[in-house]
MMTF fields as JSON, N, C-alpha, C and O atoms, coordinates in Angstrom:
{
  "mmtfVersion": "1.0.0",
  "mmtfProducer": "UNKNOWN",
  "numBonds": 419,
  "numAtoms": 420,
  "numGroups": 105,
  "numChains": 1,
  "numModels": 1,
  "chainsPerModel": [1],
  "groupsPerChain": [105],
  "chainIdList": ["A"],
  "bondAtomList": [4, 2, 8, 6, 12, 10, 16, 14, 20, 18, 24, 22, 28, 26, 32, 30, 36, 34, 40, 38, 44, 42, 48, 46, 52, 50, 56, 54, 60, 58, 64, 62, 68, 66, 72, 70, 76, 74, 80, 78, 84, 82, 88, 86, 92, 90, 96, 94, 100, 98, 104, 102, 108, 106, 112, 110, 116, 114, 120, 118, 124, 122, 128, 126, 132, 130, 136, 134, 140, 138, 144, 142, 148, 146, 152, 150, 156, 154, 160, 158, 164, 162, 168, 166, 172, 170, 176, 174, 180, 178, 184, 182, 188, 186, 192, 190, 196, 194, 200, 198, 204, 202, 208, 206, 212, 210, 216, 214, 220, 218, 224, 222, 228, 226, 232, 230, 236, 234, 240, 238, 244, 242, 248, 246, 252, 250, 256, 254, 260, 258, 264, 262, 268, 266, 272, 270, 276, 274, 280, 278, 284, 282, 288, 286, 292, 290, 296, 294, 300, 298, 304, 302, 308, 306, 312, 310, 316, 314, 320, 318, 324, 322, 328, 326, 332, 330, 336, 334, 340, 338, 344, 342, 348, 346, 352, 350, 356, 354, 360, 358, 364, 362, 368, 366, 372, 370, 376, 374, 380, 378, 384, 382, 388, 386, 392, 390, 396, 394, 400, 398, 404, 402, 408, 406, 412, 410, 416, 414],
  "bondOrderList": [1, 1, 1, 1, 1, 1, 1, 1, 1, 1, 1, 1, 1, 1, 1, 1, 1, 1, 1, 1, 1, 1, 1, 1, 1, 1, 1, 1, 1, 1, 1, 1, 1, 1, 1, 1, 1, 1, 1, 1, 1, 1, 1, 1, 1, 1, 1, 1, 1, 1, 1, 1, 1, 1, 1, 1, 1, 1, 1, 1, 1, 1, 1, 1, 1, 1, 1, 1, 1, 1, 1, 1, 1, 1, 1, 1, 1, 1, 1, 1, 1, 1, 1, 1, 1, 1, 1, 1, 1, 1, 1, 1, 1, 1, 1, 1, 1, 1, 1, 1, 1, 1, 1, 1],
  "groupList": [{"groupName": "UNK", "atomNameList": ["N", "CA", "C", "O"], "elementList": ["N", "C", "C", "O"], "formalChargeList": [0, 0, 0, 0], "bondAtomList": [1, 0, 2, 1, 3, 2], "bondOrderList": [1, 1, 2], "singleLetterCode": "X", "chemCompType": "L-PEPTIDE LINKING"}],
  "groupTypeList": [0, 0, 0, 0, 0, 0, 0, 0, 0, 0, 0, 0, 0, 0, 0, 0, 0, 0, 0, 0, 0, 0, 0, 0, 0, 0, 0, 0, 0, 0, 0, 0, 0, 0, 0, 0, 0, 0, 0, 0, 0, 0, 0, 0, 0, 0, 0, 0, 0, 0, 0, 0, 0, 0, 0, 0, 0, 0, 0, 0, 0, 0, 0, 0, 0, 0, 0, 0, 0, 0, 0, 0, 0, 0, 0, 0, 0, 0, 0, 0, 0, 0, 0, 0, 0, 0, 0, 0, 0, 0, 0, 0, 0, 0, 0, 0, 0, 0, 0, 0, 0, 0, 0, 0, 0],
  "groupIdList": [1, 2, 3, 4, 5, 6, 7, 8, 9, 10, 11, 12, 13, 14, 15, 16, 17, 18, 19, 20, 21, 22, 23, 24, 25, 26, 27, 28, 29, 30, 31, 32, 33, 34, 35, 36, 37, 38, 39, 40, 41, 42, 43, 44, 45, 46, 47, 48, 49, 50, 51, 52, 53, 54, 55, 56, 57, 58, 59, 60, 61, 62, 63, 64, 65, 66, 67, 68, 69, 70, 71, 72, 73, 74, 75, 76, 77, 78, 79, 80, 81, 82, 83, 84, 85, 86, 87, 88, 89, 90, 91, 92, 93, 94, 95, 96, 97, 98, 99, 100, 101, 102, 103, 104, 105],
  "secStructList": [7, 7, 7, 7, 7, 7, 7, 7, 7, 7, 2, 2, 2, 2, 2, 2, 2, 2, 2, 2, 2, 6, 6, 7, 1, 1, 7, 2, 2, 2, 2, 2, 2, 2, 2, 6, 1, 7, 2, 2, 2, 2, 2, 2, 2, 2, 2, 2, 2, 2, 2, 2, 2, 2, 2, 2, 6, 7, 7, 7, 7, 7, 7, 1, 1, 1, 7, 7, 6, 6, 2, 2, 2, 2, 2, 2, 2, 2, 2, 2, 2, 2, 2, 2, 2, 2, 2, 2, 2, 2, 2, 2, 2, 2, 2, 2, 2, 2, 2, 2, 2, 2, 2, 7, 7],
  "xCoordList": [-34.728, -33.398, -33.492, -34.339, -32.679, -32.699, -31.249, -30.205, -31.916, -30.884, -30.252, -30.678, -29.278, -28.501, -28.309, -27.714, -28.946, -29.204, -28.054, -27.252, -27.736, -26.493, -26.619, -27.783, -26.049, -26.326, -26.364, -26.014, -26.807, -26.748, -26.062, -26.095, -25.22, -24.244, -24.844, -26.045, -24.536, -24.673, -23.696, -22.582, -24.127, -23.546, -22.109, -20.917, -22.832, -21.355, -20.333, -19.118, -20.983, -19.953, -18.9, -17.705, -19.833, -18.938, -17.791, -16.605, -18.573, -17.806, -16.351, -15.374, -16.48, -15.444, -14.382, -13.258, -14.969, -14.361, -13.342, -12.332, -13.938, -13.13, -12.193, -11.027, -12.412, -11.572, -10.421, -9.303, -10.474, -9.831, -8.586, -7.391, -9.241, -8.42, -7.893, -7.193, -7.772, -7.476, -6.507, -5.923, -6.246, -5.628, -4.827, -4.027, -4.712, -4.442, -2.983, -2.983, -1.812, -0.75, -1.025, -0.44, -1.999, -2.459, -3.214, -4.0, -3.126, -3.731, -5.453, -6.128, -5.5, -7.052, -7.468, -8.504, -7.339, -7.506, -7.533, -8.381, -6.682, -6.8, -7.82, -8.465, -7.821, -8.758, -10.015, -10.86, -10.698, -11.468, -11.857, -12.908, -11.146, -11.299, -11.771, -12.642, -10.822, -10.869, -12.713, -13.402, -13.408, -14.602, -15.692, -16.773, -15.843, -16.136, -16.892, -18.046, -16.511, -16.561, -15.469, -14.344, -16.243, -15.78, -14.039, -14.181, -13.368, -11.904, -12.743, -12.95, -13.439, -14.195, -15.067, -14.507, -15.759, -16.54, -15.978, -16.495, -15.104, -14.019, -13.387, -13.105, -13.331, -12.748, -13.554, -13.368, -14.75, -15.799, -16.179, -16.573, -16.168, -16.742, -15.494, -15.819, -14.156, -13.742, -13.598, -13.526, -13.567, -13.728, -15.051, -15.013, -16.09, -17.246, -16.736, -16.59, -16.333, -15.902, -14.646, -14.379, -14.256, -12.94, -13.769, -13.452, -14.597, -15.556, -15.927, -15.54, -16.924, -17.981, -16.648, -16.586, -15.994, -14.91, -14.58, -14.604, -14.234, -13.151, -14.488, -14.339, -15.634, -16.49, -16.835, -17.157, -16.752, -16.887, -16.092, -16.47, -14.492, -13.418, -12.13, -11.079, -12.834, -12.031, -10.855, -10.708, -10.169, -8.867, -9.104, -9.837, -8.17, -8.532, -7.459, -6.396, -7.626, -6.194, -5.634, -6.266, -4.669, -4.136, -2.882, -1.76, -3.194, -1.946, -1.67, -1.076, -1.985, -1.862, -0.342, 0.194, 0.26, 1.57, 2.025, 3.132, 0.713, 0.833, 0.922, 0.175, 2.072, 1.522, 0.927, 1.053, -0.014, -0.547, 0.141, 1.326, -0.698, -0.22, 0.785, 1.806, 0.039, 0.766, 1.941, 2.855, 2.231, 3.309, 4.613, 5.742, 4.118, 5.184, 5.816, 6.887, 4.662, 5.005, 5.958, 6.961, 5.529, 6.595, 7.982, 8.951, 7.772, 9.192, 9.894, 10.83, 9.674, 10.242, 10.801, 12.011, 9.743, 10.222, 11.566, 12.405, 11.545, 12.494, 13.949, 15.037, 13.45, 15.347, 15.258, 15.903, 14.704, 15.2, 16.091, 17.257, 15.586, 15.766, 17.438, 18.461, 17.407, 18.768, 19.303, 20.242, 19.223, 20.318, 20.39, 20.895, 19.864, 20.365, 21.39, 22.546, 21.073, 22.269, 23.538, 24.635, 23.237, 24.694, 25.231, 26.445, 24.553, 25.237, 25.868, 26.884, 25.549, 25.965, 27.248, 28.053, 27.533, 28.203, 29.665, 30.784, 29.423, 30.34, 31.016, 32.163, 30.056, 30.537, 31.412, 32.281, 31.549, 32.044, 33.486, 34.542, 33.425, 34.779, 35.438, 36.666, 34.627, 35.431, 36.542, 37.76, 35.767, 36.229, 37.394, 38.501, 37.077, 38.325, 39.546, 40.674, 39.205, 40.476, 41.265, 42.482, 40.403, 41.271, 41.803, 42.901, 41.297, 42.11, 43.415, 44.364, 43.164, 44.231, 45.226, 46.4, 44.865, 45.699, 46.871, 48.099, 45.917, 46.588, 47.618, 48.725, 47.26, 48.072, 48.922, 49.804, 48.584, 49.384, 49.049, 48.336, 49.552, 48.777, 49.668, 49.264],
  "yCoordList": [22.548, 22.318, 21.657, 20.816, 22.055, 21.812, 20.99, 21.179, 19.539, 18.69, 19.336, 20.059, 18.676, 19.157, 18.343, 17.279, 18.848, 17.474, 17.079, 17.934, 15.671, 15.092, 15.021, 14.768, 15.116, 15.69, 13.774, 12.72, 14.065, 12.011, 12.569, 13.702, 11.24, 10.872, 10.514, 10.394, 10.196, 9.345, 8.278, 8.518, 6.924, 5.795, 6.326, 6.226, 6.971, 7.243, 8.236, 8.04, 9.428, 10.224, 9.551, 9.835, 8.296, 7.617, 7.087, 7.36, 5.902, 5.184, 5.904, 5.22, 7.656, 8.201, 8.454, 8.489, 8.776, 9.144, 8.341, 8.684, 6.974, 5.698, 5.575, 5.528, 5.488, 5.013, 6.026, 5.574, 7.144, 8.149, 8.133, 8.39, 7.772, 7.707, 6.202, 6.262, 5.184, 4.255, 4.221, 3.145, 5.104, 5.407, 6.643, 6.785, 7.503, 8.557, 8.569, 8.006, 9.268, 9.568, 10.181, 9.969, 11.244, 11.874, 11.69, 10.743, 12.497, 11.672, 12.077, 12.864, 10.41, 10.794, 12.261, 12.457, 13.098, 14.06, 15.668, 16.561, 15.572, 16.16, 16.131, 17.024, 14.384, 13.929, 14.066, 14.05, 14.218, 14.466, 16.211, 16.604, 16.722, 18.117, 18.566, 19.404, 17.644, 18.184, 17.777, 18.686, 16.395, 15.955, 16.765, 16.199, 17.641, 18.431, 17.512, 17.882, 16.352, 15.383, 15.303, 15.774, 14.56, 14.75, 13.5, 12.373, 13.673, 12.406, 11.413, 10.504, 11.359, 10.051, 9.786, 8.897, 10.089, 9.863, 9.004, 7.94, 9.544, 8.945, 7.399, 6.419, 7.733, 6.37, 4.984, 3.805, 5.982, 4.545, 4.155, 2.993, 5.175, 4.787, 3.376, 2.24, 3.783, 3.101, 1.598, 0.716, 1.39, 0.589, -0.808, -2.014, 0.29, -0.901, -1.035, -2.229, -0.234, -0.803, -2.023, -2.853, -1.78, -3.119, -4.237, -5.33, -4.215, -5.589, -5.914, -6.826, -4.966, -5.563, -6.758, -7.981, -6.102, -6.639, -7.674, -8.621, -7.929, -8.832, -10.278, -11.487, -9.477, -11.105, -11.488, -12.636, -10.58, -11.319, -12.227, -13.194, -11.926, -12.474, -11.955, -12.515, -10.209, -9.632, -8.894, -8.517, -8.915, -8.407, -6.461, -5.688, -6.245, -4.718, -3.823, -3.68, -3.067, -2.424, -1.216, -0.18, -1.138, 0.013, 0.513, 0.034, 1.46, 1.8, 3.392, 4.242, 3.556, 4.722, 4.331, 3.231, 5.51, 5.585, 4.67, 4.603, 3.857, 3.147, 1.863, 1.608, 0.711, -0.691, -1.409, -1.319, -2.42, -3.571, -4.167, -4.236, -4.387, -5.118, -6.296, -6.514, -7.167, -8.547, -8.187, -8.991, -7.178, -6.54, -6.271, -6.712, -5.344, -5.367, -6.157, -6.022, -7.457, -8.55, -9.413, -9.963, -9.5, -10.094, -9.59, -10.188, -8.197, -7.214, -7.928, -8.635, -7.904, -8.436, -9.074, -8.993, -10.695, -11.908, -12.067, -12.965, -11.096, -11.438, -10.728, -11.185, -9.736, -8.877, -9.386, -8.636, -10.393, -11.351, -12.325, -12.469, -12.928, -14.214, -13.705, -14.281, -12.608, -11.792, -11.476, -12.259, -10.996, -10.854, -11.808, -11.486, -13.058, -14.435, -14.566, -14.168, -14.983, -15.564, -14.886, -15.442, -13.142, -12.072, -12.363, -12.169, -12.892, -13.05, -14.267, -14.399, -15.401, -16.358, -16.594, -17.381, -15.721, -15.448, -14.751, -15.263, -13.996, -13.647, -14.539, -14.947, -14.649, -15.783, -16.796, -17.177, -17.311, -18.003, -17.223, -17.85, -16.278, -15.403, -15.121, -15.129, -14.869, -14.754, -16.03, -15.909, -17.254, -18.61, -18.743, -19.141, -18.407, -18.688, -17.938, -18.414, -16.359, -15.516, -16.048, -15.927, -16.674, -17.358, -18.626, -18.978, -19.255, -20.354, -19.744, -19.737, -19.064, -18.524, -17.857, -18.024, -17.102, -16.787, -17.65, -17.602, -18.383, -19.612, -20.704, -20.912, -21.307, -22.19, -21.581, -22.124, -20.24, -19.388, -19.418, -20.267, -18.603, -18.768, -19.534, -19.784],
  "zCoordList": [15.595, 15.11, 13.737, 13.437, 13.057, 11.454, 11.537, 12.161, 10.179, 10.204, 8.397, 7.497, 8.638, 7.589, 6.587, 6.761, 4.964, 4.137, 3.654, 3.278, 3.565, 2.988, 1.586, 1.277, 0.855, -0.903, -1.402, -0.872, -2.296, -3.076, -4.136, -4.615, -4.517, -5.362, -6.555, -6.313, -8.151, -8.771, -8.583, -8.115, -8.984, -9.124, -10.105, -9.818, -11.472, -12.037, -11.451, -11.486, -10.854, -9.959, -8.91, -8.827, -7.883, -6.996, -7.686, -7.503, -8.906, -9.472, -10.301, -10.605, -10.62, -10.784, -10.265, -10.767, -8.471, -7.773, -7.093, -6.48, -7.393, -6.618, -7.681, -7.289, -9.298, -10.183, -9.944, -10.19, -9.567, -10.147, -8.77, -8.923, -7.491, -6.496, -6.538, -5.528, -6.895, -7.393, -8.622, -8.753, -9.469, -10.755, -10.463, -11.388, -9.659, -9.406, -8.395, -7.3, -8.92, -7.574, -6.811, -5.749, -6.832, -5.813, -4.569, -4.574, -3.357, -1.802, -2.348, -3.012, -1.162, -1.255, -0.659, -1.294, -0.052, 0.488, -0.673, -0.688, -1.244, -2.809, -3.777, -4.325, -3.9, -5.036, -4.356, -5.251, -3.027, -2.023, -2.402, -2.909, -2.151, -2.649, -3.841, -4.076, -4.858, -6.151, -6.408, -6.873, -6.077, -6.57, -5.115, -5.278, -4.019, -3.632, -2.762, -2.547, -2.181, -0.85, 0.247, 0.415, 0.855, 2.414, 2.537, 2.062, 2.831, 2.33, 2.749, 1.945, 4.147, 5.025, 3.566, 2.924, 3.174, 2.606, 0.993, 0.655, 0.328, -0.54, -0.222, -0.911, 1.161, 1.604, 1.575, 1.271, 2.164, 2.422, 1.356, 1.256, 0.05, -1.761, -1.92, -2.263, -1.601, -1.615, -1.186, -2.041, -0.155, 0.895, 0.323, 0.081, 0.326, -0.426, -1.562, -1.826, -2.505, -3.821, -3.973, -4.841, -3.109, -2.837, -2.377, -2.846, -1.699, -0.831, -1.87, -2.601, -2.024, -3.898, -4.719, -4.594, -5.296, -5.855, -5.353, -6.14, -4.215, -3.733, -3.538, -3.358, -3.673, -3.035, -4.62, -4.929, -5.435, -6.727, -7.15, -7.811, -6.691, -7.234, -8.114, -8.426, -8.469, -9.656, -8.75, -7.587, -9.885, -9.439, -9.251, -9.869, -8.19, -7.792, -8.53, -7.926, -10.022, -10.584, -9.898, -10.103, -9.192, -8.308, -8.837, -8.669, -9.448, -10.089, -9.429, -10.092, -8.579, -7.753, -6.944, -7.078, -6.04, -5.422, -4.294, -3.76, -4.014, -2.865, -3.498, -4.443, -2.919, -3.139, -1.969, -0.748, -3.078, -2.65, -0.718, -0.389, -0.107, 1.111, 1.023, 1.674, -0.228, -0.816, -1.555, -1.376, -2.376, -2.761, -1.986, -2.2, -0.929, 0.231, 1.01, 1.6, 0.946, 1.963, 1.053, 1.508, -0.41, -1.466, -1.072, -0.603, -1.432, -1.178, -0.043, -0.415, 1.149, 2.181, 2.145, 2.357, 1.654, 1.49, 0.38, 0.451, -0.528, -1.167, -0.303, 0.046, -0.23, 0.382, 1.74, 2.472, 2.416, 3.395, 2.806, 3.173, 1.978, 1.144, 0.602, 0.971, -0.261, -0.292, 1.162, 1.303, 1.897, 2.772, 3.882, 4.957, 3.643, 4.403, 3.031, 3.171, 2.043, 1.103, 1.052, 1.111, 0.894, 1.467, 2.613, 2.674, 3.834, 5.239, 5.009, 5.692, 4.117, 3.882, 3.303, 3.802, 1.926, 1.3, 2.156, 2.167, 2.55, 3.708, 4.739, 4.918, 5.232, 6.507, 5.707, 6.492, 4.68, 3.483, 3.133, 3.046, 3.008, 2.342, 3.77, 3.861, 4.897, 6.382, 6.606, 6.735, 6.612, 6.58, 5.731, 6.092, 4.669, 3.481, 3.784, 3.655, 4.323, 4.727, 5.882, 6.02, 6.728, 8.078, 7.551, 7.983, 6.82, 6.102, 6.028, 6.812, 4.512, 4.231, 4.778, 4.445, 5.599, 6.678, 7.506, 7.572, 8.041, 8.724, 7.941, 8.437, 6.856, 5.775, 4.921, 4.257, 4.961, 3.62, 1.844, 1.31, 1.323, -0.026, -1.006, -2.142]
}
């Protein structure tokens, strides 16, 4: 039985392939195609290239279609933060109409 050789990368080919899916709107699965690897395989270039990074300290530039985890969780925090102050705001103008209601204008 014959094993099946796995082809080697250059360092600069990976390092393209990650920048490019990293910089890119397009799915990894495309950009997977387009550089003539496996998506699994794209991912994991990826994956270590974020570790490498992240134990150095440098910032990761993602300017691709997806945001950041910390991005989204911002997002949240803020249009929570907005729609407690809108529910607030309301409950406020509810109050004032039953005032008014009741005492007259």
């Amino acid at each position: 039985m014959k094993f099946k050789h796995s082809p080697r990368y250059t360092e600069a080919f990976i390092r393209e392939a990650v920048q490019a899916s990293l910089s890119s709107p397009q799915t990894q699965v495309s950009l997977a195609a387009r550089f003539g690897v496996h998506p699994n395989t794209l991912s994991r270039w990826r994956k270590e290239w974020v570790m490498e990074n992240n134990a150095r300290g440098q910032a990761l530039p993602n300017t691709g279609p997806e945001k950041s985890v910390q991005e989204l969780e911002r997002e949240v925090k803020r249009l929570k933060k907005q729609l407690k102050r809108a529910q607030l705001e309301n409950d406020i103008l509810k109050k004032a109409d039953e005032y008014f209601i009741r005492h007259g204008k």
